[in-house]
C-alpha positions as CSV (number, residue, x, y, z in Angstrom):
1,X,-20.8,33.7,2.6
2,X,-20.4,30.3,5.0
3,X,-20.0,27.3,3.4
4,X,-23.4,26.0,5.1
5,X,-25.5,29.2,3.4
6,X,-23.9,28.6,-0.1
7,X,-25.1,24.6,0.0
8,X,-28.3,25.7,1.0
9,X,-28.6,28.0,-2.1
10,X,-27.5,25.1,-4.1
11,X,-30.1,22.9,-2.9
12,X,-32.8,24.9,-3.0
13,X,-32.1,26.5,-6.4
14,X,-31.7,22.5,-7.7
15,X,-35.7,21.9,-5.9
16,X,-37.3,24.9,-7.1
17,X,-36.0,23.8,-10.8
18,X,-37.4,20.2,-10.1
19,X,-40.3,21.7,-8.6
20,X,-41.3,23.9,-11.9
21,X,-40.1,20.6,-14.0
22,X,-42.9,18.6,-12.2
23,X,-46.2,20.1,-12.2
24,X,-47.4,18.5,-14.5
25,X,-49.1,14.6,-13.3
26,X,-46.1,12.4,-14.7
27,X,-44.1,12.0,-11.4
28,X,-41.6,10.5,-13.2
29,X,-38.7,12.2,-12.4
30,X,-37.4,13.3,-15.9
31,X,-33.5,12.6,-17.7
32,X,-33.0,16.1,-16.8
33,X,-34.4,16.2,-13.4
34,X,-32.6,13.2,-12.0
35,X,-28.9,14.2,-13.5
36,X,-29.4,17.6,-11.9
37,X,-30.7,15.9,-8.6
38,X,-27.1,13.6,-8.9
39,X,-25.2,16.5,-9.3
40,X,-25.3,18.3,-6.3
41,X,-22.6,17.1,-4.6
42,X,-20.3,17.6,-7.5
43,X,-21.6,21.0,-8.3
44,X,-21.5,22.2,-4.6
45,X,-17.9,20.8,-4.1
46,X,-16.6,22.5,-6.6
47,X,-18.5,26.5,-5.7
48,X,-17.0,25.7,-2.6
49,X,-13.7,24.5,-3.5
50,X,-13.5,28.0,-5.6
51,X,-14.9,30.3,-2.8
52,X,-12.0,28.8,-0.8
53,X,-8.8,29.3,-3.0
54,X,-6.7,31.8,-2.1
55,X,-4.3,33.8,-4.7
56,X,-1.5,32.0,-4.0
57,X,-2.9,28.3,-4.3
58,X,-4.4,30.2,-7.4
59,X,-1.4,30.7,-8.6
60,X,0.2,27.4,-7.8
61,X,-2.9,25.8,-9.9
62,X,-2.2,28.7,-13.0
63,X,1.5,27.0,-12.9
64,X,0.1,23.6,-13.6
65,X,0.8,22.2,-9.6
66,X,-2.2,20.0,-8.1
67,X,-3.7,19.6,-5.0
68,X,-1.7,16.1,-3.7
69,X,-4.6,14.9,-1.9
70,X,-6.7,14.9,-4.9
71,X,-4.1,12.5,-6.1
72,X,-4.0,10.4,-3.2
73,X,-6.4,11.3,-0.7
74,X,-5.0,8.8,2.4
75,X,-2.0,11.5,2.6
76,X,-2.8,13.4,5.4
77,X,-1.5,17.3,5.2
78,X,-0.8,19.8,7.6
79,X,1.2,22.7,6.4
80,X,3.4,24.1,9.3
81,X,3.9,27.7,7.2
82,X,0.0,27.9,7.6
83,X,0.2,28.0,11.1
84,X,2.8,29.5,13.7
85,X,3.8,26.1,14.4
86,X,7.3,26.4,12.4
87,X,10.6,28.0,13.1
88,X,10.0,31.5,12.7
89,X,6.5,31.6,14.6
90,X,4.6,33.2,11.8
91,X,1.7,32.2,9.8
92,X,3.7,32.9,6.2
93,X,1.2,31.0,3.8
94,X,-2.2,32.8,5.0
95,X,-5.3,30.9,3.6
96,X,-3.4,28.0,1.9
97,X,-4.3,24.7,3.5
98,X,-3.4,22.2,0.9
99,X,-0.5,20.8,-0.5
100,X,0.6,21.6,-4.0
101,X,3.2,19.6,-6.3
102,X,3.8,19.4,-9.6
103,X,2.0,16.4,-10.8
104,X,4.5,13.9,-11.7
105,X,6.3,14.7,-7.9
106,X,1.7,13.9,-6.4
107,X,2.6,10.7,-8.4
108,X,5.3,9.8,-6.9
109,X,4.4,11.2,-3.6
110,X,1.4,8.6,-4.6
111,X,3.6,5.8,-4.7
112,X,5.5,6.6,-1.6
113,X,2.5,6.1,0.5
114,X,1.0,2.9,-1.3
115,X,4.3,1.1,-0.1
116,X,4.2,2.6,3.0
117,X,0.4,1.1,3.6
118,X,1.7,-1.7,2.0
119,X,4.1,-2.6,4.7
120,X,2.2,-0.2,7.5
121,X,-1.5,-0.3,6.7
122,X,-2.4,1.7,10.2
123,X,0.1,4.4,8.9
124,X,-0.1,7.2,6.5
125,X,2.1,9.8,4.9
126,X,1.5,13.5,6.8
127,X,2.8,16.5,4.9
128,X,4.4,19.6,6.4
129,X,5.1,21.8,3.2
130,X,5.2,21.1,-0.2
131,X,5.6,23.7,-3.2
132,X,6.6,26.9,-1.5
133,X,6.6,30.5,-3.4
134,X,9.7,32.1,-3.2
135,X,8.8,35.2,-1.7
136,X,8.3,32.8,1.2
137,X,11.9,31.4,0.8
138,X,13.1,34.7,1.0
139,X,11.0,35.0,4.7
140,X,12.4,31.5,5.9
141,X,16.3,32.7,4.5
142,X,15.7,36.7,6.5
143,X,14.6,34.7,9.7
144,X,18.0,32.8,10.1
145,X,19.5,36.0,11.2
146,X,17.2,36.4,13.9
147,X,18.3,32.7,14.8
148,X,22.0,33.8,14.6
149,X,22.6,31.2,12.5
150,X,26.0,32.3,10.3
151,X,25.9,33.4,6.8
152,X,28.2,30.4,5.8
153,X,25.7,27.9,7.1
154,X,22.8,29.3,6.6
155,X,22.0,27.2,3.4
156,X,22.3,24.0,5.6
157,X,18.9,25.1,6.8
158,X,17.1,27.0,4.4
159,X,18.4,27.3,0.2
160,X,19.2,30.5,-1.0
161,X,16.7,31.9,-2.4
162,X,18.7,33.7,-5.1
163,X,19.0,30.5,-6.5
164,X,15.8,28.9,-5.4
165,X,14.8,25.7,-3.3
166,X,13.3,22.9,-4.8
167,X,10.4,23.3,-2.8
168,X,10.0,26.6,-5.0
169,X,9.4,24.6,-8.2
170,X,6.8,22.3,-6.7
171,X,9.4,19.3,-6.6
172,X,10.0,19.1,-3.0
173,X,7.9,17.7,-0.1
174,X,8.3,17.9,3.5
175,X,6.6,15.2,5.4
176,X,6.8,12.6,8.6
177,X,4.6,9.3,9.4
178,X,1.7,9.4,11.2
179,X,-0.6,6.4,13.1
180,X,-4.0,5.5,12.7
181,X,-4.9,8.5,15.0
182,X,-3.2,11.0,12.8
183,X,-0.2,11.3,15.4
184,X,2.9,11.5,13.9
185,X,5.4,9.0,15.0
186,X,8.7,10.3,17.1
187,X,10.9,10.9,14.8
188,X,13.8,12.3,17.6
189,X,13.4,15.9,16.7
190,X,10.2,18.2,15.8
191,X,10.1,19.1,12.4
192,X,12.5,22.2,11.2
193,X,14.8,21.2,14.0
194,X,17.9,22.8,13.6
195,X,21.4,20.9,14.4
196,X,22.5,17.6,14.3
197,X,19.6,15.3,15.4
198,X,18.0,16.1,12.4
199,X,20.9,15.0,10.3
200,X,20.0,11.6,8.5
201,X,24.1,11.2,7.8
202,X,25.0,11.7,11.9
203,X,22.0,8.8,12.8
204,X,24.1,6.3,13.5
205,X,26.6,7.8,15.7
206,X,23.9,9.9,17.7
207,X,22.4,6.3,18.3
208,X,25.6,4.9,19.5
209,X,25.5,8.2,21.7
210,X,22.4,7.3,22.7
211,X,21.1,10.7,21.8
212,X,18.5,9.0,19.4
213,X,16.6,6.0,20.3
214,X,16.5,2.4,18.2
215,X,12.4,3.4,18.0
216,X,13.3,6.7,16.1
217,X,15.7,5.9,14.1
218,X,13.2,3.0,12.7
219,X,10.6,5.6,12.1
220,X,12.4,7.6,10.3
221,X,13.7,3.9,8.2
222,X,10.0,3.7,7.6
223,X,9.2,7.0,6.2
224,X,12.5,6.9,4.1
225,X,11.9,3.4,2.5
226,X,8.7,4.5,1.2
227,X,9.9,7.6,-0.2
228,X,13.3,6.6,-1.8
229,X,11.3,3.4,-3.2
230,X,9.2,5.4,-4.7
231,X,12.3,7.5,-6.1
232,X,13.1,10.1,-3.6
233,X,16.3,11.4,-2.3
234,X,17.4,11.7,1.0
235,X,18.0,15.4,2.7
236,X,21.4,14.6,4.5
237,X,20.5,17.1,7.1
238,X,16.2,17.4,7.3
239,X,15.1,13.6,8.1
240,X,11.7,15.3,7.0
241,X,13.2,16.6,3.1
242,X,12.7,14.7,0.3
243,X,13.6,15.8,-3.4
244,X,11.5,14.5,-6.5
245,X,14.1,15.3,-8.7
246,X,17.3,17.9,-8.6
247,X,17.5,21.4,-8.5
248,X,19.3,21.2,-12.2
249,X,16.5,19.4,-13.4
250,X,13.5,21.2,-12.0
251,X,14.3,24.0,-13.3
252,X,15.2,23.0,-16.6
253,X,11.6,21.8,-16.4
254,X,9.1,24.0,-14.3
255,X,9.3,27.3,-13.7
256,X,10.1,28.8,-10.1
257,X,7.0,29.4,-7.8
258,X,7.3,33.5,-7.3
């Protein structure tokens, strides 16, 4: 069923049970009448927002995780393992369009863009991936072969599974800048960019090189001030990762995302 047919059922369901409420001369509208009149919205948002979860972001919400842009609804989300936009050209999260974290890591993530429309009010935090399952770490960790990346460096790129990203306990978020428009700002490499213009640590000598310009390098300044201010730590490698709290302590706390 479209979204359009199940709103009209909604509405007209709501008028036929004014409809019958009313026939008698009092036009009033009653108590009744009008509170189920000012609930449509609410009740039609929420049919829909069932029709539309999928099992996994089912699951994610069974886990306790919430929807980040219930939380903070400037953050902007576009999860690249939704689409075949990403590194291993494959659509690995299927129906799941929204970002999930565990709630105190939406708080945080809250905070992050506050200061960030604090000090940028035409900018706004854009996320890439949040809590991942890790079935789907086990997908991203496989693909590295076919990107003959070596066993021994493979967890520069993608955490072993076995042991389990932060990303699979809801604790980690992706994420870049974007402008007014919804554009994301140049940040020197696409996100997922494998090698050493990605690498936060190497930023200062690749400017020197002139491999990264003063512009992105300040972009990327601007995403991290809001993020480690809002107490985030800095991916030494993925300009894009940002950890709510440690492995250690994530999984002492949540348990892992299968």
């Amino acid at each position: 069923m479209v979204k359009s047919q199940l709103l009209a059922i909604i509405v007209v369901g709501v008028g036929v049970s004014c409809t019958k409420s009313s026939s008698s001369n009092d036009t009033t509208p009653s108590k009744e009448e009008s509170t189920l009149v000012d609930s449509i919205p609410a009740q039609a948002v929420s049919i829909l927002k069932q029709q539309e979860i999928s099992a996994l972001e089912k699951q994610m919400i069974d886990q306790g995780l919430v929807d980040v842009q219930e939380v903070e609804p400037d953050i902007r989300v576009e999860l690249k393992y939704s689409k075949t936009d990403n590194f291993i050209k494959k659509d690995v999260y299927g129906e799941l369009t929204r970002a999930y974290l565990q709630p105190a890591i939406a708080k945080k993530l809250a905070k992050a863009s506050e200061i960030l429309k604090r000090n940028h009010p035409d900018h706004s935090l854009l996320i890439y991936d949040a809590a991942r399952p890790n079935s789907v770490q086990y997908q991203l960790w496989d693909a590295l072969d076919d990107l003959k990346i070596p066993a021994r460096s493979k967890t520069q790129y993608v955490a072993d599974p076995r042991i389990g990203s932060i990303h699979n306990f809801g604790c980690a978020v992706d994420l870049t800048v974007a402008n007014a428009e919804g554009v994301p700002l140049d940040m020197g490499t696409p996100y997922d960019f494998f090698g050493p213009l990605a690498y936060p640590r190497m930023e200062s000598q690749l400017l020197r090189e002139g491999k990264l310009t003063t512009r992105q390098v300040a972009n990327r300044n601007t995403l991290r001030q809001a993020m480690t201010q809002a107490g985030f730590s800095v991916n030494p490698t993925e300009w894009w990762h940002f950890d709510g709290m440690s492995r250690n302590a994530a999984k002492a706390r949540y348990g892992m995302i299968k």
